[in-house]
N, C-alpha and C positions, 0 to 999 in steps of 0.2 A: 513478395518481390516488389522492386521500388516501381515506381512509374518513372516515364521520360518526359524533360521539361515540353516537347512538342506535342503530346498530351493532352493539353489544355487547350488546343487549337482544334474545332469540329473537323476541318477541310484536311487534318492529317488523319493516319493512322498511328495507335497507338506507337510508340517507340521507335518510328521510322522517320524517314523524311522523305516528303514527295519529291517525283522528278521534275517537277514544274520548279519547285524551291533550289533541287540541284544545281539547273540548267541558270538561273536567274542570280544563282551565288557564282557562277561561271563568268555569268555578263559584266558583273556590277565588282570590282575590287575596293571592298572594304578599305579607306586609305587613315592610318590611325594617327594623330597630331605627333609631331616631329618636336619631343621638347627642347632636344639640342640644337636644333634649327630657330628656334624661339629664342633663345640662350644668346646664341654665336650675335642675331640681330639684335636683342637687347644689350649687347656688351658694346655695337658699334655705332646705334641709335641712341638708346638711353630710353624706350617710350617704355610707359608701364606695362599695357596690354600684352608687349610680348613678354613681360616678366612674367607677368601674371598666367599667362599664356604658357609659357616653360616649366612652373608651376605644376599648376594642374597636370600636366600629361607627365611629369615627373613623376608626381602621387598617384597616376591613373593606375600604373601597374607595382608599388611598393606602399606599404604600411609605416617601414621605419623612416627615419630619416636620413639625410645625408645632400638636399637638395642645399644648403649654403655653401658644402664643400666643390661644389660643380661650381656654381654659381663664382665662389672664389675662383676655380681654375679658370674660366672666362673674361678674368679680370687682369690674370695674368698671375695668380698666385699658386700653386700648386701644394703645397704647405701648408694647414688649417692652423698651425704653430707659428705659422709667419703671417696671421691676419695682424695688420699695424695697429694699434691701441694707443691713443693720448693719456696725457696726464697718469701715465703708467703705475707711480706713486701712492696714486688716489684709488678708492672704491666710491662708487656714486650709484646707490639705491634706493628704489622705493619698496615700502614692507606692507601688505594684507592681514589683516589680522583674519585667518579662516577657520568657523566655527559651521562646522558640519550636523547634521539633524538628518535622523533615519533611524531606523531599527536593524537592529542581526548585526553582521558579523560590518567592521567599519571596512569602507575602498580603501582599495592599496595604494599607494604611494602613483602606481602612474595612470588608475583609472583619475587621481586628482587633476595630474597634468593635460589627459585626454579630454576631461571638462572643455577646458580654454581652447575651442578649435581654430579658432581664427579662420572665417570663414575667407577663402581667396575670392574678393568680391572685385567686378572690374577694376575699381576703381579704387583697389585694398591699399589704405594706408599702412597694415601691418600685416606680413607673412610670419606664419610660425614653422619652425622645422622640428618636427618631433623625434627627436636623435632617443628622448627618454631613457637617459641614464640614470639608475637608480641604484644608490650605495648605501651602508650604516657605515658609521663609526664613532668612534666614544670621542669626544671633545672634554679637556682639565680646563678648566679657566682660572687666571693667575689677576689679580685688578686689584684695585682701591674699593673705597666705597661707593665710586659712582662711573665708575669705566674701567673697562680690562683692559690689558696689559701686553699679556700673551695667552695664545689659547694653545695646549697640545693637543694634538691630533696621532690620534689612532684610526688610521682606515689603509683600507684595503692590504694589509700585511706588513704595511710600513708605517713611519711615525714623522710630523712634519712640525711646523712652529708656523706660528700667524702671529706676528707682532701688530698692534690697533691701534691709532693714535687716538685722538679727541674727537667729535664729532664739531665740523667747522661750521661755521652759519652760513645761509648762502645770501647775498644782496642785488639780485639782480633785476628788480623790482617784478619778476615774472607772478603771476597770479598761480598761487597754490605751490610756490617754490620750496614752501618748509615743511612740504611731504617728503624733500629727497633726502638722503643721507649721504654727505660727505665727508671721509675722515681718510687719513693714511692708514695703508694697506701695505704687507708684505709677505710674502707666503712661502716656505723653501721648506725640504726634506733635511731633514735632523737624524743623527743618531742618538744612540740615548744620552753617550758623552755631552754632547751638543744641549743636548736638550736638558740636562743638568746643572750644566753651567751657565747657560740665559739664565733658566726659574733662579736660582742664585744670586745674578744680578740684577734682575726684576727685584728680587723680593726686598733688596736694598733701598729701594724708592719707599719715600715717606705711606703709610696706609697698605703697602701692595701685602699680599695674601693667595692664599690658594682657596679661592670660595665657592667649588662644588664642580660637577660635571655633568653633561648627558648624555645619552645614547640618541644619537642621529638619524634619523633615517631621511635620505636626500635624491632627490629625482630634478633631472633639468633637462629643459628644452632650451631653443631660442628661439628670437622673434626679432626681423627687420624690419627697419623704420625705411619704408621706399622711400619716404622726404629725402633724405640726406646717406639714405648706405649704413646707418652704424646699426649693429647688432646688439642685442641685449641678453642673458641670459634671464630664464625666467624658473625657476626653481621654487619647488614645492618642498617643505623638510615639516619634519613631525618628531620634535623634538621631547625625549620623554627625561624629565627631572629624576636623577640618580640620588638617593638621599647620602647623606656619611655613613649609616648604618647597613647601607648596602641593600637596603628591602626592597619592595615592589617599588616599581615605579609607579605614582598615584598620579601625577599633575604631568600632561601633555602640552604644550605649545604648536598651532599648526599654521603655520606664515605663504605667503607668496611673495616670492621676492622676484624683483625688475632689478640687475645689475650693468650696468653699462659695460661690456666686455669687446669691443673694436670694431673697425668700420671697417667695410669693401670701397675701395675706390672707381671712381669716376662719375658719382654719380651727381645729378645736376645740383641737388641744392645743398649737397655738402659742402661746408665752412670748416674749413683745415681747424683745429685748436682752438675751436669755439664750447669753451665750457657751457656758454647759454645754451647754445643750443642741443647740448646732450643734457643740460636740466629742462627745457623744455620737451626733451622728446622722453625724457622719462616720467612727466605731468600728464603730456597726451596720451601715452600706452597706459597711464593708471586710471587716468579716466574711459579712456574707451575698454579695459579692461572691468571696470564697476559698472558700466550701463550694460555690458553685454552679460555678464556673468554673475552680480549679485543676486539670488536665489537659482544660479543656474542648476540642474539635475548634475549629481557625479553617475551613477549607477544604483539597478535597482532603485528603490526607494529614498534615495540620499542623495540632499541638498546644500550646497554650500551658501553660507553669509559671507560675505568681504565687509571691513571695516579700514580704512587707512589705520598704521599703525606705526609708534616711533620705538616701539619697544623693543630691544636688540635680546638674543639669547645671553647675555651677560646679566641683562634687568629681568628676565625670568629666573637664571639662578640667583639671584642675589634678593628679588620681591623688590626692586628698584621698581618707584612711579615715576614715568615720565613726564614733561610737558607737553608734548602732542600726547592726547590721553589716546588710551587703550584702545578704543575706535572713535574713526573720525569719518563721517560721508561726507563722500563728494558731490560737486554741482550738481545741478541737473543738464543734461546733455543732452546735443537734437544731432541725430548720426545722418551725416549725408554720403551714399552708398559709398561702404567701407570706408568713411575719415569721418574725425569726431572735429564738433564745435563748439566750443562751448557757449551756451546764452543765457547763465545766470554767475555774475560774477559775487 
């Protein structure tokens, strides 16, 4: 028979509660933080503390996520589909190069993303929401010799098209700006018809081809930049190389990607249609994401390495080397409670 947590207290008896402890839970009303009260005032104030504050008592009694969708409807948005996004065109990422070390059987897909807890520190530069959505699906890739084209997409019982453009430079004279990756993006559900007659005309362009595929496995959180409101997707994938012969798959890729994916409004130091400052805040999340986390524990005995990386799932199928080589470390960083600085340029 189990024992009772009151148990471990001399001055009770076993499995009971004294009437002294009754009488005294009678007097005293437990009063447990009000996050929606924290919410309503950060949406009319703007201070961190009641964000931070809304937060935490959010997470006090849920595991999953769901705290940016509140957070939206306090904004005045009710619709997680209607969070606003700039430069909509565009994708703008930074990539981790994640090389795992441990023994037995390897973490799953979202004990990876529970690694990065982003601790809500007063004074937290970045909150994470752990929504941990985690899919597979088989990816064709359609390209040249040095950039894809179109990618098909097989997930979740449907089939989509991801057209890629060029990977653009960025000039903004920001320090560590050619960690991010900028290129056009566009993403929609295809049928097969559809999806027949794009690779068709792709394949028209001078070099285009159909140069292999992989099997995906993909898990995402987000994470807000409280500077300015905009949100980021942070997605973990473990992508395994399909050969033409259809055999095992032998060669893995395991990334952390930071994707810019839209802002909540009103918040103070947001700048409407400021590309700088969504490549700066995706320089600051890589960084304070490498000092917190490079050799951080996933589970059991298993540890993750981060390296910045420019290497896209196109350059894994194809054995493309980049110019940002295969791992890159970053500064060294002095964390001032939850926000990073950096002081080695």
């Amino acid at each position: 028979m189990g024992g009772c947590y009151g148990s471990s207290y001399g001055w009770m008896s076993p499995c009971t509660t004294s009437k002294r402890t009754i009488i005294a839970q009678k007097k005293k009303k437990v009063s447990k933080p009000n996050w929606q009260q924290h919410l309503k005032k950060f949406s009319d104030e703007h201070e961190l503390d009641d964000l931070v504050e809304a937060y935490k008592g959010f997470f006090r009694t849920r595991k999953n996520g769901g705290f940016f969708a509140e957070l939206a409807k306090s904004s005045g948005i009710d619709d997680v589909a209607k969070i606003p996004k700039e430069f909509s065109n565009y994708e703008y990422e930074v990539k981790f190069d994640v090389q795992p070390t441990g023994s037995g059987e390897e973490p799953k897909v979202a004990d990876y993303l529970n690694a990065f807890d982003f601790p809500a520190a007063a004074n937290a530069r970045f909150l994470k929401d752990p929504v941990n959505t985690v899919a597979m699906g088989i990816n064709h890739f359609l390209g040249d010799g040095l950039d894809e084209r179109l990618v098909i997409i097989e997930k979740g019982g449907g089939t989509f098209l991801k057209e890629k453009g060029r990977v653009i430079p960025l000039d903004f004279g920001i320090p560590y700006e050619e960690i991010v990756m900028k290129r056009e993006e566009a993403r929609y559900a295809a049928n097969i018809q559809q999806i027949l007659e794009k690779a068709a005309e792709v394949k028209q362009e001078d070099g285009v081809d159909y140069r292999g595929k992989i099997r995906k496995e993909k898990g995402d959180a987000f994470v807000l930049d409280t500077n300015d409101g905009r949100i980021y997707s942070m997605s973990f994938t473990r992508s395994h190389l399909i050969k033409a012969d259809e055999t095992a798959e032998s060669e893995i890729q395991r990334q952390l990607e930071f994707e810019y994916a839209g802002f909540l409004p009103k918040f103070p130091g947001f700048e409407e249609k400021s590309e700088r400052q969504i490549i700066q805040g995706l320089v600051d999340v890589a960084k304070y994401t490498y000092v917190l986390y490079n050799g951080a524990k996933i589970k059991n005995n298993w540890k993750i390495n981060l390296g910045i990386t420019g290497e896209r799932k196109y350059d894994f199928i194809c054995g493309n080397k980049v110019e940002l080589p295969g791992r890159r470390e970053l500064p060294s960083i002095n964390l001032i409670p939850g926000r990073v600085k950096e002081v080695v340029n």
